[in-house]
C-alpha atoms as an extended CHARMM CRD file, in Angstrom:
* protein
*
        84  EXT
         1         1  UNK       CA             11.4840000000       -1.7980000000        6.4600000000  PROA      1               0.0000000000
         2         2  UNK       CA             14.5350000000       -0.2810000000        7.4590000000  PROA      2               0.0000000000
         3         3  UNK       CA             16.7700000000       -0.3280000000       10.5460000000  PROA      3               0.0000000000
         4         4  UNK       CA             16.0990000000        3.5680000000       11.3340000000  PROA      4               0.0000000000
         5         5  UNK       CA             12.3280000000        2.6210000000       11.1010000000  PROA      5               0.0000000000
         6         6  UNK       CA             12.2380000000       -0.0940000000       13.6400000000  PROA      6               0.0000000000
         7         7  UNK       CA             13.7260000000        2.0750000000       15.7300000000  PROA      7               0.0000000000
         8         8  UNK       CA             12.1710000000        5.3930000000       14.7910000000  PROA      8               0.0000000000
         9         9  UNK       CA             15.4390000000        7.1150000000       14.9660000000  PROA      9               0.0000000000
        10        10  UNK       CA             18.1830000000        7.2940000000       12.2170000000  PROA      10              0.0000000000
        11        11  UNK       CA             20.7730000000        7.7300000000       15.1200000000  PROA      11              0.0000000000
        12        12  UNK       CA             19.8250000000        5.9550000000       18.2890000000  PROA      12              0.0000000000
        13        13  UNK       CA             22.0950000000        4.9490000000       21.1000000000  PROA      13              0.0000000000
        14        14  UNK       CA             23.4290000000        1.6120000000       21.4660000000  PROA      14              0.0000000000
        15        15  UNK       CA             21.2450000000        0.3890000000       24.3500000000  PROA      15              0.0000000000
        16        16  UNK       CA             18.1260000000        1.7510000000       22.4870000000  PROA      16              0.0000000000
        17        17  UNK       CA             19.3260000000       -0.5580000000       19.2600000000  PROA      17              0.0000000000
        18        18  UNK       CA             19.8170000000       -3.4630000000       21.4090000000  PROA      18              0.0000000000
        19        19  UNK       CA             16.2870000000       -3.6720000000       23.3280000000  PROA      19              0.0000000000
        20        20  UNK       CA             14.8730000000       -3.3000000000       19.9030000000  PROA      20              0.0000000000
        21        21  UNK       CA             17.2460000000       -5.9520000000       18.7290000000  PROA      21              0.0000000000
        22        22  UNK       CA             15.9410000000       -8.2260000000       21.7240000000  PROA      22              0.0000000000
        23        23  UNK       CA             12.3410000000       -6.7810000000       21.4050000000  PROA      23              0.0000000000
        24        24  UNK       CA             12.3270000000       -7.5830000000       17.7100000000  PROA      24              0.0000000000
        25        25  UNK       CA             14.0330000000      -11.1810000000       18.1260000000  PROA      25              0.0000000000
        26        26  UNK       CA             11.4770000000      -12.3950000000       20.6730000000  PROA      26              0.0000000000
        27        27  UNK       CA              8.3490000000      -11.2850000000       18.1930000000  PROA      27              0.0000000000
        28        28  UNK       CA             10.2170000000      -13.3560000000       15.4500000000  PROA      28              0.0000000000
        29        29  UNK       CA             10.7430000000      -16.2770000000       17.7070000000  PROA      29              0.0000000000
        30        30  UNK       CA              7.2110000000      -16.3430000000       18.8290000000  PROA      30              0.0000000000
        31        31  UNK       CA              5.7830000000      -16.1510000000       15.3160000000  PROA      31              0.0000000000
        32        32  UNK       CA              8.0710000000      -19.2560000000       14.7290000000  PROA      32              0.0000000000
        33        33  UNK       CA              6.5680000000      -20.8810000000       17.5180000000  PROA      33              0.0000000000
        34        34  UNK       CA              2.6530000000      -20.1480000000       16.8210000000  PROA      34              0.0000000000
        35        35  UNK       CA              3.5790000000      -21.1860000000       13.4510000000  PROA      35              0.0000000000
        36        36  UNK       CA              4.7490000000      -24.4940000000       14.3050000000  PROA      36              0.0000000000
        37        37  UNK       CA              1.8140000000      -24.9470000000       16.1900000000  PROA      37              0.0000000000
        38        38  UNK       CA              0.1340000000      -24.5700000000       13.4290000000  PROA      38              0.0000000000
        39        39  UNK       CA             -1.2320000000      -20.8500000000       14.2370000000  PROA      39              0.0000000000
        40        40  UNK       CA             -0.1100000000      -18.0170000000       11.3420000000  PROA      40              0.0000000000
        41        41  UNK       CA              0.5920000000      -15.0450000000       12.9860000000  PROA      41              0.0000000000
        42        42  UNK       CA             -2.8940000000      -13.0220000000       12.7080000000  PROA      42              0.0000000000
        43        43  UNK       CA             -3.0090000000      -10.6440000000        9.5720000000  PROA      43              0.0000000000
        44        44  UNK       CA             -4.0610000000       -6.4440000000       10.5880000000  PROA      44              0.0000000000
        45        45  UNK       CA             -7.0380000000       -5.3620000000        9.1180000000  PROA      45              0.0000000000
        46        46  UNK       CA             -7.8770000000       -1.5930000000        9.9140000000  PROA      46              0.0000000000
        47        47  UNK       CA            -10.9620000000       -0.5100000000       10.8730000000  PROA      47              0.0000000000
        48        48  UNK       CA            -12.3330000000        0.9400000000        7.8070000000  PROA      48              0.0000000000
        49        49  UNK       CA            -11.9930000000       -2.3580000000        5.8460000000  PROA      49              0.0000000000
        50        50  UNK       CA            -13.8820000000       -4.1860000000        8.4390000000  PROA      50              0.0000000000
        51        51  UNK       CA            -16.4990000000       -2.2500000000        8.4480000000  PROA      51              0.0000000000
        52        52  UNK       CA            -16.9300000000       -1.8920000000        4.8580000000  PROA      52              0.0000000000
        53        53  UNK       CA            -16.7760000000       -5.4900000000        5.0680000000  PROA      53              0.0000000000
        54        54  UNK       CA            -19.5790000000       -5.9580000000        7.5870000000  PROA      54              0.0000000000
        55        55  UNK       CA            -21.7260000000       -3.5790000000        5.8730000000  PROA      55              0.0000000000
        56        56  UNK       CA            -21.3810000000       -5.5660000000        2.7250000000  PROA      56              0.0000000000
        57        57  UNK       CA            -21.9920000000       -9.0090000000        4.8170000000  PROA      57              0.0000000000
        58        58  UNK       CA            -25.2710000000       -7.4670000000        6.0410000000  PROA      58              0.0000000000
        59        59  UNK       CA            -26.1960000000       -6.1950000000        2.5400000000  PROA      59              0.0000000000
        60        60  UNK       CA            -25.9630000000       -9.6550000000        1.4200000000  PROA      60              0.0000000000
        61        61  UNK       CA            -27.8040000000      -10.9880000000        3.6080000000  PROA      61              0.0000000000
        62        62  UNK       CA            -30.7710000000       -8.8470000000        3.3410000000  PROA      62              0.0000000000
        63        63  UNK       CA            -30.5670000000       -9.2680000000        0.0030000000  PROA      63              0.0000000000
        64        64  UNK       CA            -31.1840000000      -13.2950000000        0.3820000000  PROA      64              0.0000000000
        65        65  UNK       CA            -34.1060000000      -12.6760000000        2.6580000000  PROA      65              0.0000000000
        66        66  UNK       CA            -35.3990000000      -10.7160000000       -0.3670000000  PROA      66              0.0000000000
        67        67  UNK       CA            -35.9170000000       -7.7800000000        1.7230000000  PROA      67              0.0000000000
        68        68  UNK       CA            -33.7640000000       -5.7450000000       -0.8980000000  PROA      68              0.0000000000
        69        69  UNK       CA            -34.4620000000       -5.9140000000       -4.6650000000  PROA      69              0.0000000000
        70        70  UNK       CA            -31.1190000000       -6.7400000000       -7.2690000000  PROA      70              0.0000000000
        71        71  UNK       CA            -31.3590000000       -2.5000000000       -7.9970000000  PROA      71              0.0000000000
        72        72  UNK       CA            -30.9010000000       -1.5060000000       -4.3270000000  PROA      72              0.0000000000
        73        73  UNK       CA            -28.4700000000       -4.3790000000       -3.5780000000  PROA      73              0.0000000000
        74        74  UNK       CA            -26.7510000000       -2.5290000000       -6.0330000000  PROA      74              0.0000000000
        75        75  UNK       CA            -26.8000000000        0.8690000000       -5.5340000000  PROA      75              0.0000000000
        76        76  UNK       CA            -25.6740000000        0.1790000000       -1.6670000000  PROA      76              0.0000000000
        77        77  UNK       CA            -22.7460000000       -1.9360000000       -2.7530000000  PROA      77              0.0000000000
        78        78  UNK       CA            -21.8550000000        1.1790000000       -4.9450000000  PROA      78              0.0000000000
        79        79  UNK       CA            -21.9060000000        3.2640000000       -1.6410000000  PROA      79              0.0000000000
        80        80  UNK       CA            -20.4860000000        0.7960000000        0.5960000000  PROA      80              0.0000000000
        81        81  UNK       CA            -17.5610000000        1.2040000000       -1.5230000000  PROA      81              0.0000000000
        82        82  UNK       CA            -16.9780000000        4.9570000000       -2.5110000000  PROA      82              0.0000000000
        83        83  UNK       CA            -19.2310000000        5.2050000000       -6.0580000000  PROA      83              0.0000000000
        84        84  UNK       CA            -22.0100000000        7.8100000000       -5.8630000000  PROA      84              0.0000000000
């Protein structure tokens, strides 16, 4: 990532690039801390892989109520994930 990125200008003002600078050094320090703690800094999953992933979770698991036979299981884990 570059520097224009962080700050979402390729030409900002000094006091601009120093509250990012200070911004950007206290999210470092506190992912430093949570990880010494023994906390890793919580990965972003977007929405649309979350819900693929529930869908999938609940496939599943009608599945091994044997509500669902091998063929459908199937055929919705083709649509959960884009194949027609």
């Amino acid at each position: 990532m570059g520097f224009s990125t962080v700050l979402g200008t390729s030409q900002p003002s000094f006091w601009r690039a120093l509250e990012h600078l200070r911004m950007d050094h206290a999210n470092v320090k506190a992912a430093i801390l949570l990880s010494f703690r023994g906390q890793p800094p919580a990965k972003r999953v977007k929405t649309a892989t979350k819900q693929v992933q529930e869908r999938l979770v609940n496939l599943c698991t009608v599945y091994h109520k044997e509500e669902k036979t091998i063929t459908q299981l199937l055929t919705g884990i083709g649509h959960c994930i884009g194949w027609k």
